[in-house]
N, CA, C and O atoms as a GROMACS GRO file, in nm:
protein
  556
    1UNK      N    1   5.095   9.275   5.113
    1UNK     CA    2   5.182   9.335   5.015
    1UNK      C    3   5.210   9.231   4.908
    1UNK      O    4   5.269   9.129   4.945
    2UNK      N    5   5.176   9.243   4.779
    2UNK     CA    6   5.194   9.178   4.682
    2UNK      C    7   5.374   9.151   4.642
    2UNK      O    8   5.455   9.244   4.644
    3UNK      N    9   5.414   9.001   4.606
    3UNK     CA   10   5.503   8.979   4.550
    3UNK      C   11   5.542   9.048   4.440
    3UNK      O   12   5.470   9.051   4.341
    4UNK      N   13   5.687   9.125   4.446
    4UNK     CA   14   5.746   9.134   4.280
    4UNK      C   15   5.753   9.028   4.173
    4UNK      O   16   5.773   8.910   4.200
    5UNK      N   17   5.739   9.064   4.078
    5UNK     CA   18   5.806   8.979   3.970
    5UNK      C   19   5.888   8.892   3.988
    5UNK      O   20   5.844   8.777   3.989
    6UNK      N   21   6.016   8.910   4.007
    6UNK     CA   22   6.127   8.844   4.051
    6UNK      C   23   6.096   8.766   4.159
    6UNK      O   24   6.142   8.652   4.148
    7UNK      N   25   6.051   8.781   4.233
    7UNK     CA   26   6.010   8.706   4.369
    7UNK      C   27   5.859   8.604   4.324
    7UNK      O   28   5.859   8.488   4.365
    8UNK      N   29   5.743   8.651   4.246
    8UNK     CA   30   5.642   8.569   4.220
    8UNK      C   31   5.767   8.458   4.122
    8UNK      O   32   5.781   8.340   4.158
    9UNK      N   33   5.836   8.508   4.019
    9UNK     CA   34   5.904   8.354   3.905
    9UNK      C   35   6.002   8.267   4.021
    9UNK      O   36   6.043   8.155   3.988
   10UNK      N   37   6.031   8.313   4.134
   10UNK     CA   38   6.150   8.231   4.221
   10UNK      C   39   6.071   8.144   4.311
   10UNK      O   40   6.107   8.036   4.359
   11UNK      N   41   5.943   8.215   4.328
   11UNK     CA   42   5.818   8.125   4.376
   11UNK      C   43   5.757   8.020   4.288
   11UNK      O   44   5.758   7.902   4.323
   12UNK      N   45   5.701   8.064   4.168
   12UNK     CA   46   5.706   7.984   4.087
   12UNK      C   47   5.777   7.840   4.001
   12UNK      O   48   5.722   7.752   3.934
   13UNK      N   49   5.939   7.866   4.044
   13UNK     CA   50   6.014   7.760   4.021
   13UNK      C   51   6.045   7.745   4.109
   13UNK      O   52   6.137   7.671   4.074
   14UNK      N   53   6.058   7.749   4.253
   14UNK     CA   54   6.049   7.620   4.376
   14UNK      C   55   5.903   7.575   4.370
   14UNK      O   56   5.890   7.458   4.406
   15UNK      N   57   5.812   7.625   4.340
   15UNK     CA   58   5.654   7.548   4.363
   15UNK      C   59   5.674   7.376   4.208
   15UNK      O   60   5.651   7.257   4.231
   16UNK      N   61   5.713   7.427   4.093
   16UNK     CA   62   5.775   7.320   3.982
   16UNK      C   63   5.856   7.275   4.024
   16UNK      O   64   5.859   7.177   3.950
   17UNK      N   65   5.969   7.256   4.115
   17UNK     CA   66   6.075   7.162   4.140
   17UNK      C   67   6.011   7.089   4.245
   17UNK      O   68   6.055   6.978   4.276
   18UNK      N   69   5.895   7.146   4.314
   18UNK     CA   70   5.860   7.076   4.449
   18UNK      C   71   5.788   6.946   4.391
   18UNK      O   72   5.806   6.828   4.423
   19UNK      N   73   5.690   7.006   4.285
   19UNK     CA   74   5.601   6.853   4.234
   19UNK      C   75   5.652   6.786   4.194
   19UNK      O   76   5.603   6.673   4.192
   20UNK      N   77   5.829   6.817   4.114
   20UNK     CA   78   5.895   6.751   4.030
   20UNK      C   79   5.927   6.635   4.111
   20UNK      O   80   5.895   6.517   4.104
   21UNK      N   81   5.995   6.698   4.188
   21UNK     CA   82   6.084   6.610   4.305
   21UNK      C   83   5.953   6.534   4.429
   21UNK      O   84   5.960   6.416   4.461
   22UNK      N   85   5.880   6.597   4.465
   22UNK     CA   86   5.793   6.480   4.590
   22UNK      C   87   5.649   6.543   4.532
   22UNK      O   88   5.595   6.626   4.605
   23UNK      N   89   5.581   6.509   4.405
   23UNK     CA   90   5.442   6.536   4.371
   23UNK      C   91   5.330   6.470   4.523
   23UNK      O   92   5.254   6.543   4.586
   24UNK      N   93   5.343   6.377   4.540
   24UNK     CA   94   5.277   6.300   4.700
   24UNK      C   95   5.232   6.429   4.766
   24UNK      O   96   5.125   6.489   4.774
   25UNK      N   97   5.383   6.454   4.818
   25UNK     CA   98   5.369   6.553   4.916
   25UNK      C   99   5.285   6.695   4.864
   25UNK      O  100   5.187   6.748   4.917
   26UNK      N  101   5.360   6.736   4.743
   26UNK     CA  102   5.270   6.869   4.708
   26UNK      C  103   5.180   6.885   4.690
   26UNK      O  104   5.135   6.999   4.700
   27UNK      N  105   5.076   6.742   4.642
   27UNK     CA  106   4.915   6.781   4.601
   27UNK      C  107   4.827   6.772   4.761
   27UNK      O  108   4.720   6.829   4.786
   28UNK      N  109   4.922   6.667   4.871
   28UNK     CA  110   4.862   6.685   5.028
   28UNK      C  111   4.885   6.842   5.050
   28UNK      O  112   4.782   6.911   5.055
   29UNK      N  113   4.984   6.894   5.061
   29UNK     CA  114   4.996   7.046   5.132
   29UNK      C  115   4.884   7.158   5.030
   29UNK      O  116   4.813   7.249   5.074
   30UNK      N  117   4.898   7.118   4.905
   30UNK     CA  118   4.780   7.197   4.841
   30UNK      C  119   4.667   7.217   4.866
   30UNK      O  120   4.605   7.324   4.872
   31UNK      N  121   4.608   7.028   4.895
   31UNK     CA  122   4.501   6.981   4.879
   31UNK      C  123   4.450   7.055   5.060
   31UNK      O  124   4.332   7.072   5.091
   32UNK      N  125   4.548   7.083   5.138
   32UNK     CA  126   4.500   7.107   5.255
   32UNK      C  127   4.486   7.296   5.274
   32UNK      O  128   4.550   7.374   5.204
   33UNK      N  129   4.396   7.337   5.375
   33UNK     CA  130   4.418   7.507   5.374
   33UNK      C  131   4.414   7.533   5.504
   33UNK      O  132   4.377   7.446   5.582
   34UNK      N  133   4.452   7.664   5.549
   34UNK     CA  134   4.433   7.713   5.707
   34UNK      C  135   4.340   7.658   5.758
   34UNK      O  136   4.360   7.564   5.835
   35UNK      N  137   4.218   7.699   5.730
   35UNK     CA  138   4.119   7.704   5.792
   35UNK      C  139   4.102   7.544   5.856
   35UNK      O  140   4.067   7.523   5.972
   36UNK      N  141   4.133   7.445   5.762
   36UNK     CA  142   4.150   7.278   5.796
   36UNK      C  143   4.255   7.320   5.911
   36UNK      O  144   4.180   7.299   6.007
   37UNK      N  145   4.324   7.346   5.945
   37UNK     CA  146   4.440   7.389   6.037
   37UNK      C  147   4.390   7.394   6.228
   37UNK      O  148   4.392   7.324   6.329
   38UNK      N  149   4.345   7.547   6.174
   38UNK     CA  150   4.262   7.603   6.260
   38UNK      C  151   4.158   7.511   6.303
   38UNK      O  152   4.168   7.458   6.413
   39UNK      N  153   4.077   7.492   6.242
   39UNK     CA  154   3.948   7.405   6.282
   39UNK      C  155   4.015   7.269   6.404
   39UNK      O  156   3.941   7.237   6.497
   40UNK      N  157   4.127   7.213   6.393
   40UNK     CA  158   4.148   7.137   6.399
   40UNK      C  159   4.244   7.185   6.532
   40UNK      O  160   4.276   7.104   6.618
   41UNK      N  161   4.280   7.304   6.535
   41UNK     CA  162   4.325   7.339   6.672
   41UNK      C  163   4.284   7.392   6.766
   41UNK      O  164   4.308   7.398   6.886
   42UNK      N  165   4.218   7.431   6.695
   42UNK     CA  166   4.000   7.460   6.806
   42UNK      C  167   4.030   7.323   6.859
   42UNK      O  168   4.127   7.302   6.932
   43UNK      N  169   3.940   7.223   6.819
   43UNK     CA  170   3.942   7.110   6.894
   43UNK      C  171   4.016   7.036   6.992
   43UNK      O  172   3.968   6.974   7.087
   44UNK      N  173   4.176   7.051   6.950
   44UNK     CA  174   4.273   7.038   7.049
   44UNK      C  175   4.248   7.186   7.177
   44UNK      O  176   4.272   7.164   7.296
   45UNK      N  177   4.222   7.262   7.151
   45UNK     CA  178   4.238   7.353   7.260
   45UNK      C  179   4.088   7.343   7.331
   45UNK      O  180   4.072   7.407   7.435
   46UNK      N  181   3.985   7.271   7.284
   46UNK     CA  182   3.878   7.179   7.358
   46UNK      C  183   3.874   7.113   7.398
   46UNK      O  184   3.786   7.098   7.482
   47UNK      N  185   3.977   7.005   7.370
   47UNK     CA  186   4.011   6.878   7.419
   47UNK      C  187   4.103   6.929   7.559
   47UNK      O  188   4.074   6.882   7.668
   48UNK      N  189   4.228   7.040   7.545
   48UNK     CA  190   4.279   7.070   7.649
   48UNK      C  191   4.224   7.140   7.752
   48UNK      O  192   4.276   7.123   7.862
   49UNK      N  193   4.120   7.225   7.740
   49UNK     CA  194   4.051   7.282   7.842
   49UNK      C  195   3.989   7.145   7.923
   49UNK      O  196   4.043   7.120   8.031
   50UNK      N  197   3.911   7.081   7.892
   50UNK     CA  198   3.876   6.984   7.949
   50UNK      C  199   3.923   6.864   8.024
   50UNK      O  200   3.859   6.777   8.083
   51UNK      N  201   4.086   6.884   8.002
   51UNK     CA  202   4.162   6.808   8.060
   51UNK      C  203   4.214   6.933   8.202
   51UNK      O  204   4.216   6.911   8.323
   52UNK      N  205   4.226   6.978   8.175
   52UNK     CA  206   4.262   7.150   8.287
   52UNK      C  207   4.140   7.163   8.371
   52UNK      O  208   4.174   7.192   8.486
   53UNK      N  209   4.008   7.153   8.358
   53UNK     CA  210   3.895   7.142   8.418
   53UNK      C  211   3.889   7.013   8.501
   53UNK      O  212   3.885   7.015   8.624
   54UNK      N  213   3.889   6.908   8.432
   54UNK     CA  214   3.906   6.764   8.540
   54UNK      C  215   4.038   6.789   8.612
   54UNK      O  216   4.025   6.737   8.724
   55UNK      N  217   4.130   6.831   8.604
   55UNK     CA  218   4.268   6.814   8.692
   55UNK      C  219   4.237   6.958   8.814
   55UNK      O  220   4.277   6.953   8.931
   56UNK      N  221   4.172   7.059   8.763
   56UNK     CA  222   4.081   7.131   8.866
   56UNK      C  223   4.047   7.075   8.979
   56UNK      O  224   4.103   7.085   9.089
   57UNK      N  225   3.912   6.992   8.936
   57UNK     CA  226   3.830   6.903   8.977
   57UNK      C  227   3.934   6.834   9.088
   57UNK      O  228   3.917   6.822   9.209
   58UNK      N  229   4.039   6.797   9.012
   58UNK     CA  230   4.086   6.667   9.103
   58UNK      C  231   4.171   6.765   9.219
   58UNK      O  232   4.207   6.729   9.331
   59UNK      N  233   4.187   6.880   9.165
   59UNK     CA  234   4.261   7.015   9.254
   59UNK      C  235   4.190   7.022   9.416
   59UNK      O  236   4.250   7.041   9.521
   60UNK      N  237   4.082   7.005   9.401
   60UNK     CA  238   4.033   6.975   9.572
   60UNK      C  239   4.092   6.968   9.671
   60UNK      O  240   4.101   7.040   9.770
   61UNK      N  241   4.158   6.825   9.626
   61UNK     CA  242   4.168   6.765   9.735
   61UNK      C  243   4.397   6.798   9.741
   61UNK      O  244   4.476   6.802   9.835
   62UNK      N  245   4.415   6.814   9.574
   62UNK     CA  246   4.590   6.892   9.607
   62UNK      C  247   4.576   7.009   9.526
   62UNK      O  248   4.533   7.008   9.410
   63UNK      N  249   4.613   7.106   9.587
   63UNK     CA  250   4.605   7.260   9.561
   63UNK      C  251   4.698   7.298   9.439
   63UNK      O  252   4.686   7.391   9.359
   64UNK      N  253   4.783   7.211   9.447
   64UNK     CA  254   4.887   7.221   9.303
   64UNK      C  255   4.850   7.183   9.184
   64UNK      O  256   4.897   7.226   9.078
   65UNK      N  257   4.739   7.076   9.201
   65UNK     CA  258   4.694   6.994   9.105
   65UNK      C  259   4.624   7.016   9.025
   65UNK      O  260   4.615   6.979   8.907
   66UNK      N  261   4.510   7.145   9.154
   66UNK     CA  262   4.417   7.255   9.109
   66UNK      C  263   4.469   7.338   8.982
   66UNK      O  264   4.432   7.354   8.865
   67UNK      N  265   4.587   7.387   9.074
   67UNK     CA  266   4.629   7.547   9.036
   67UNK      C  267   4.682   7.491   8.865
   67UNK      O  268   4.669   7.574   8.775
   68UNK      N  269   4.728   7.379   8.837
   68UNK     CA  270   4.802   7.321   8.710
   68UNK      C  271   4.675   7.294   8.635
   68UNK      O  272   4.671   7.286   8.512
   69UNK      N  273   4.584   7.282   8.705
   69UNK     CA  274   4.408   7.260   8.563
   69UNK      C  275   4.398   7.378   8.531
   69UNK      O  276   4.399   7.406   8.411
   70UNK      N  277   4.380   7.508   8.656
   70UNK     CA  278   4.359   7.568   8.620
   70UNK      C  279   4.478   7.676   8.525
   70UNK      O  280   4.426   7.787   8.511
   71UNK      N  281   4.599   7.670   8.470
   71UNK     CA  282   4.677   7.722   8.432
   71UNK      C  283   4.656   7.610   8.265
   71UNK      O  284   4.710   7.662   8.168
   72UNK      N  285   4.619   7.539   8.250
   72UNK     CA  286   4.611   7.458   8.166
   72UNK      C  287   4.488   7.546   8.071
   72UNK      O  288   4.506   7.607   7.966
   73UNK      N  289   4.355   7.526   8.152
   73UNK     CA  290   4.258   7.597   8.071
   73UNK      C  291   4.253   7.764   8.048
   73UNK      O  292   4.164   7.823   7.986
   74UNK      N  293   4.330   7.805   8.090
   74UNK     CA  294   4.355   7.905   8.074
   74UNK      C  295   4.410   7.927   7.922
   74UNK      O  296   4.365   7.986   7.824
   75UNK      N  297   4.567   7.828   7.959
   75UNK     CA  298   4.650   7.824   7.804
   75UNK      C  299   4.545   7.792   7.686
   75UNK      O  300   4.547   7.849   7.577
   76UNK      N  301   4.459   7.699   7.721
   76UNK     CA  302   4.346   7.604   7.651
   76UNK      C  303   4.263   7.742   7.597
   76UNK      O  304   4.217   7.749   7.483
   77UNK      N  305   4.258   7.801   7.653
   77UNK     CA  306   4.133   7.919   7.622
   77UNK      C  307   4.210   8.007   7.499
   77UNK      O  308   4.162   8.000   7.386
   78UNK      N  309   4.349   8.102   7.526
   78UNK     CA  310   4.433   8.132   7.463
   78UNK      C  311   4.437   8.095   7.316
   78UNK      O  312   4.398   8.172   7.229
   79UNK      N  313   4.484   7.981   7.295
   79UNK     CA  314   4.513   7.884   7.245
   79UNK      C  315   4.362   7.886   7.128
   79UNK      O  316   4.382   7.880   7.006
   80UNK      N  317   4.245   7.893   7.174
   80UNK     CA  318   4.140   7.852   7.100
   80UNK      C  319   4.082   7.997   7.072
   80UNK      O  320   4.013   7.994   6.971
   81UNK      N  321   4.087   8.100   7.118
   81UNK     CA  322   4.061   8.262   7.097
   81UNK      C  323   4.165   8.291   6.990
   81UNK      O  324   4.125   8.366   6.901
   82UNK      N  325   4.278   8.251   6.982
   82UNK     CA  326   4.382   8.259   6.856
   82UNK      C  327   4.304   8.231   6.782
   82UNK      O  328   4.224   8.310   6.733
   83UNK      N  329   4.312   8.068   6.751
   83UNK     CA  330   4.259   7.985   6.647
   83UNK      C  331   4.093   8.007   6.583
   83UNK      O  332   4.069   7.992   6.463
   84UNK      N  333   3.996   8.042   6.677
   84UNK     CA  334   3.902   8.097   6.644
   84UNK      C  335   3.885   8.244   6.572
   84UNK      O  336   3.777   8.273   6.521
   85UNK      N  337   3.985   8.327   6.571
   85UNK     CA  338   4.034   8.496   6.537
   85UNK      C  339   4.059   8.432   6.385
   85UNK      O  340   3.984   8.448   6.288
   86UNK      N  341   4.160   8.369   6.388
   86UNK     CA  342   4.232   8.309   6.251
   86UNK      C  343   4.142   8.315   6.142
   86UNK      O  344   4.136   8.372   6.033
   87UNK      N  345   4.042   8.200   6.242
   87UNK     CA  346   3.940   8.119   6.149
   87UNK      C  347   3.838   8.224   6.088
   87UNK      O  348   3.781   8.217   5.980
   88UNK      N  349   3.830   8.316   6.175
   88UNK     CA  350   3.706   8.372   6.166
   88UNK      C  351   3.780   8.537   6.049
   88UNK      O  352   3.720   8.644   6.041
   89UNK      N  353   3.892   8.510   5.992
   89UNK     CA  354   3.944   8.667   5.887
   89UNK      C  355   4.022   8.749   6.019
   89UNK      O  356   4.019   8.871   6.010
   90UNK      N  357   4.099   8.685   6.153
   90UNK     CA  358   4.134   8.812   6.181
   90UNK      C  359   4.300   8.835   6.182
   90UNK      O  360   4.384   8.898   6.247
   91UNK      N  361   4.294   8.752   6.078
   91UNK     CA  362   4.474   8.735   6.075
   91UNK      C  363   4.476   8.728   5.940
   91UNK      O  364   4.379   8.753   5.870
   92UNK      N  365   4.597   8.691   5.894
   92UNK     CA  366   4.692   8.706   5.701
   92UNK      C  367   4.617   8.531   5.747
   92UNK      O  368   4.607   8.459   5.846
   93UNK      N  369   4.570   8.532   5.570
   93UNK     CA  370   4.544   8.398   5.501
   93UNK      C  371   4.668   8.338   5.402
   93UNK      O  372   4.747   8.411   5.341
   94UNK      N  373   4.666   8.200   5.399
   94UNK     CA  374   4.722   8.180   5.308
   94UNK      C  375   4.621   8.140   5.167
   94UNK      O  376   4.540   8.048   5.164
   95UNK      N  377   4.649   8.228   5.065
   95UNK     CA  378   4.545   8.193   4.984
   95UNK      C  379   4.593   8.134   4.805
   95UNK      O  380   4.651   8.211   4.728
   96UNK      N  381   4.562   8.014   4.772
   96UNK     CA  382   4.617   7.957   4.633
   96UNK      C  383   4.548   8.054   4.532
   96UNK      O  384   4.430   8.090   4.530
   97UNK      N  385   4.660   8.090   4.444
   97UNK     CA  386   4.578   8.204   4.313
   97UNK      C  387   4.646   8.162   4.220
   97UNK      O  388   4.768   8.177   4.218
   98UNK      N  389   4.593   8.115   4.144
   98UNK     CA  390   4.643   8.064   4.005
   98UNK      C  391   4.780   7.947   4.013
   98UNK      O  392   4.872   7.932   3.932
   99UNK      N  393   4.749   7.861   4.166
   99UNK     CA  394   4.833   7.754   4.184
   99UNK      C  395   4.929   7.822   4.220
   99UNK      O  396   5.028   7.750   4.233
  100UNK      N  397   4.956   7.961   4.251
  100UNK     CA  398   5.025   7.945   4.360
  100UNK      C  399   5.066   7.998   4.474
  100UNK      O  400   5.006   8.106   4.471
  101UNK      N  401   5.124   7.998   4.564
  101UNK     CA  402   5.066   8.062   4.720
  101UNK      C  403   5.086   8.197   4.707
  101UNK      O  404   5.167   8.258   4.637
  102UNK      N  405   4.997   8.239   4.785
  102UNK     CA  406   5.002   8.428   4.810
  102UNK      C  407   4.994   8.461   4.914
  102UNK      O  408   4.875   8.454   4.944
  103UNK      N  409   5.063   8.502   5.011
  103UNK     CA  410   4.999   8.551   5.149
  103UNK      C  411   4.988   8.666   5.149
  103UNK      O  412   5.070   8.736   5.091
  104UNK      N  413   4.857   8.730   5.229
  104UNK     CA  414   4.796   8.858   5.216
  104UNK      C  415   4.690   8.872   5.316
  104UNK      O  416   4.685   8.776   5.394
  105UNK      N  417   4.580   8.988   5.343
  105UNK     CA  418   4.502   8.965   5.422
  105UNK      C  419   4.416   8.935   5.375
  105UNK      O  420   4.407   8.950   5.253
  106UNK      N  421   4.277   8.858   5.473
  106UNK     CA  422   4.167   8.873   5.384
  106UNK      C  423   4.087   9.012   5.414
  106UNK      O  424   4.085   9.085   5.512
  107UNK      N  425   4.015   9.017   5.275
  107UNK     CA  426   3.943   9.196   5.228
  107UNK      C  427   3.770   9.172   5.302
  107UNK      O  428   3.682   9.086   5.307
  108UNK      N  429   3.792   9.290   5.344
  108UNK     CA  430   3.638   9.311   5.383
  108UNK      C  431   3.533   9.313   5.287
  108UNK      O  432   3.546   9.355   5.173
  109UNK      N  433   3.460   9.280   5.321
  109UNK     CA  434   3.315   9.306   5.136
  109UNK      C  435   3.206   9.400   5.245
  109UNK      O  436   3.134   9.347   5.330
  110UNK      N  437   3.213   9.513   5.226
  110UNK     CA  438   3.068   9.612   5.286
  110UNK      C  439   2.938   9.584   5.288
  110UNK      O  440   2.879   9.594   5.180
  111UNK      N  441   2.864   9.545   5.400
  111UNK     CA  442   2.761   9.514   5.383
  111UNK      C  443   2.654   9.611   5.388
  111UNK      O  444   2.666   9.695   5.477
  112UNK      N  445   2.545   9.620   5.309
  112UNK     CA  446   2.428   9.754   5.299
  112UNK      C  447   2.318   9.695   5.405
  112UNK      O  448   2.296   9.575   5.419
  113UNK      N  449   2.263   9.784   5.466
  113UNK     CA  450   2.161   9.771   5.572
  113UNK      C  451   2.063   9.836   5.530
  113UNK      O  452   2.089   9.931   5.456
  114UNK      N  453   1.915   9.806   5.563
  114UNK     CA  454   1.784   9.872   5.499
  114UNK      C  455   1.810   9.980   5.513
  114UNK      O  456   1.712  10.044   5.473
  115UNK      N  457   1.896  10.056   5.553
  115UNK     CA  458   1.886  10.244   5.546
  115UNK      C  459   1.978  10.234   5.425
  115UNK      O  460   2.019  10.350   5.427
  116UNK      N  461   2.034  10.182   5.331
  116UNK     CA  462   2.099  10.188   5.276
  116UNK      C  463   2.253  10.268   5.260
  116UNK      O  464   2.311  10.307   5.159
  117UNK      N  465   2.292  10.274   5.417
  117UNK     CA  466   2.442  10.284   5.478
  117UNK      C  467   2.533  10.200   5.453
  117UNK      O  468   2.482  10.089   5.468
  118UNK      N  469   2.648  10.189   5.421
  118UNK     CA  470   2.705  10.069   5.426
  118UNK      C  471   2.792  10.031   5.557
  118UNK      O  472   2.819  10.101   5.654
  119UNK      N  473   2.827   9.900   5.530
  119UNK     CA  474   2.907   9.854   5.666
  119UNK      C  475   2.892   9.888   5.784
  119UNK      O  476   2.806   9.967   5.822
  120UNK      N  477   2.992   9.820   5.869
  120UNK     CA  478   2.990   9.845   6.028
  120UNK      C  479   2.939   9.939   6.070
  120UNK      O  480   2.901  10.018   5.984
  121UNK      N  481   2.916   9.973   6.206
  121UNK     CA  482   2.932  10.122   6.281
  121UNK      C  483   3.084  10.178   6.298
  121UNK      O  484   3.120  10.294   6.318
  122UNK      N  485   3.156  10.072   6.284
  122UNK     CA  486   3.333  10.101   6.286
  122UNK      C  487   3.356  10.126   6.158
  122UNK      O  488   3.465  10.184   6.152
  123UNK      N  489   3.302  10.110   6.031
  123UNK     CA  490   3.350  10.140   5.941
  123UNK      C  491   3.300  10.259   5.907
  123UNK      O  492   3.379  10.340   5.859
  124UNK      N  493   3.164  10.297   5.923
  124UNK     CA  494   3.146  10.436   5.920
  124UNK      C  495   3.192  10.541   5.987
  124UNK      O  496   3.193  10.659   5.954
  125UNK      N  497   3.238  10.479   6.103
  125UNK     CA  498   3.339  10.611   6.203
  125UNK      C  499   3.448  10.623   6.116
  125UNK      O  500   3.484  10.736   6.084
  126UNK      N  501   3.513  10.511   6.068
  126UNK     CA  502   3.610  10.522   5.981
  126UNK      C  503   3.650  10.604   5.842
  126UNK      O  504   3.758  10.659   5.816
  127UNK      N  505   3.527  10.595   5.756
  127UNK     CA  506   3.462  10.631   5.638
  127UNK      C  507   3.481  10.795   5.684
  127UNK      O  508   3.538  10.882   5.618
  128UNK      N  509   3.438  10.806   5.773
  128UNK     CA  510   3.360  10.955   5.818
  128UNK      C  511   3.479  11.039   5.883
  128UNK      O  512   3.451  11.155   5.915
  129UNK      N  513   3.620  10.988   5.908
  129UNK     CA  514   3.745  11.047   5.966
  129UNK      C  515   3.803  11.026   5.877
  129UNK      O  516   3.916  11.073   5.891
  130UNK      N  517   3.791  10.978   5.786
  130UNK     CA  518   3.862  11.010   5.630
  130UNK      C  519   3.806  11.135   5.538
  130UNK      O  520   3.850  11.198   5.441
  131UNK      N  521   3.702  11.138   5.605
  131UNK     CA  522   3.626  11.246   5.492
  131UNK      C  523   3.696  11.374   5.592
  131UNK      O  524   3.773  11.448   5.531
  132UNK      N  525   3.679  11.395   5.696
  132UNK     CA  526   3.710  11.500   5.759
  132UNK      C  527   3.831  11.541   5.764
  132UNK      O  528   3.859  11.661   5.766
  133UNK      N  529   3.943  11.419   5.765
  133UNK     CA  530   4.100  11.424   5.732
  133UNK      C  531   4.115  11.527   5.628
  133UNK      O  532   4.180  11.631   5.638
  134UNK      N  533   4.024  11.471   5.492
  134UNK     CA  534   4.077  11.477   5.341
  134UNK      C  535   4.008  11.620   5.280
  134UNK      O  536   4.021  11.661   5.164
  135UNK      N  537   3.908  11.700   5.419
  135UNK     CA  538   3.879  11.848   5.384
  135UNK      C  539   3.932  11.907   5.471
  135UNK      O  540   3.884  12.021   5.466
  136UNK      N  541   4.014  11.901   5.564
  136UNK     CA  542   4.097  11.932   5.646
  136UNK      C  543   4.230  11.942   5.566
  136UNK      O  544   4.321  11.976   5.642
  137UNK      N  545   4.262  11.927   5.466
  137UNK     CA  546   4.367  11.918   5.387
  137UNK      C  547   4.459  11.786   5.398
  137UNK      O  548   4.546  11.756   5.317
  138UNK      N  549   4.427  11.718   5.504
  138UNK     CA  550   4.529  11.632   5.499
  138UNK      C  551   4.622  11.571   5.524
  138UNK      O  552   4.646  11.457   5.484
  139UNK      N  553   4.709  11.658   5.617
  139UNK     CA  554   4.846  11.651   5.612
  139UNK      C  555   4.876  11.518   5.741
  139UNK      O  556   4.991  11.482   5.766
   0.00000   0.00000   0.00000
C-alpha cells in the first residue's frame, strides 16, 4: 500500500534530518539492503545447524545432549527456510525509490513459454477463476 502525501513529506523530512544530524550512519544503512541481511542469516542458520548436528553427534553417548542438537537444527532449519523465502520475493521488500524508503511487495513479471501462455500453472488457474468470476457477474 502506497504512502500518502502527508506521510511520503514526514518521511521525507526525518530521512533530511537523519543525514543532517549522523550522515556516517545514513549513507551505511542506505548503502546496505535486505537481501545483504538475509544472505547473511542464511549463513548463520548454516553455521547453527551444524553446531545442532555435532552436539547430536555428541548426543550418543547423553540423550539430552542429543535431543538439544537436535532441537537446535531444527530452529537452524526454520530460521534459514525464513531467510531463504525472504531472499528469494516471498515476503514485503524494503525498496529505495528516489532516495527514499518504500515498503511494498515485490511484483511478479509473467513469464511466456514456447506455447505462448503466460506464467505459472498457478497463475493460469488464477487468470482463468477470474475470468469465470467476472462472467458469472461477480458478486
Amino acid at each position: 500500500m502506497p504512502l500518502s502525501e502527508h506521510e511520503q513529506r514526514l518521511l521525507d523530512q526525518i530521512e533530511r534530518a537523519l543525514y543532517a544530524e549522523d550522515p556516517k550512519f545514513a549513507t551505511t544503512v542506505r548503502s546496505t539492503d535486505l537481501r545483504t541481511h538475509m544472505r547473511r542469516r542464511l549463513r548463520r542458520a548454516t553455521a547453527l545447524f551444524v553446531v545442532g548436528f555435532v552436539l547430536m553427534l555428541f548426543g550418543v553417548a547423553e540423550i539430552a545432549v542429543g535431543i538439544v542438537g537436535f532441537v537446535v537444527m531444527l530452529l537452524a532449519m526454520l530460521l534459514g527456510v525464513s531467510a531463504y523465502k525472504r531472499l528469494n520475493g516471498g515476503g514485503a521488500t524494503l525498496r529505495a525509490v528516489d532516495g527514499s524508503a518504500e515498503r511494498g511487495t515485490r511484483t511478479k513479471t509473467k513469464k511466456t513459454t514456447k506455447r505462448g501462455t503466460g506464467g505459472s500453472p498457478k497463475e493460469r488457474l488464477e487468470e482463468r477463476w477470474k475470468k469465470r468470476w467476472e462472467e458469472r457477474g461477480g458478486q
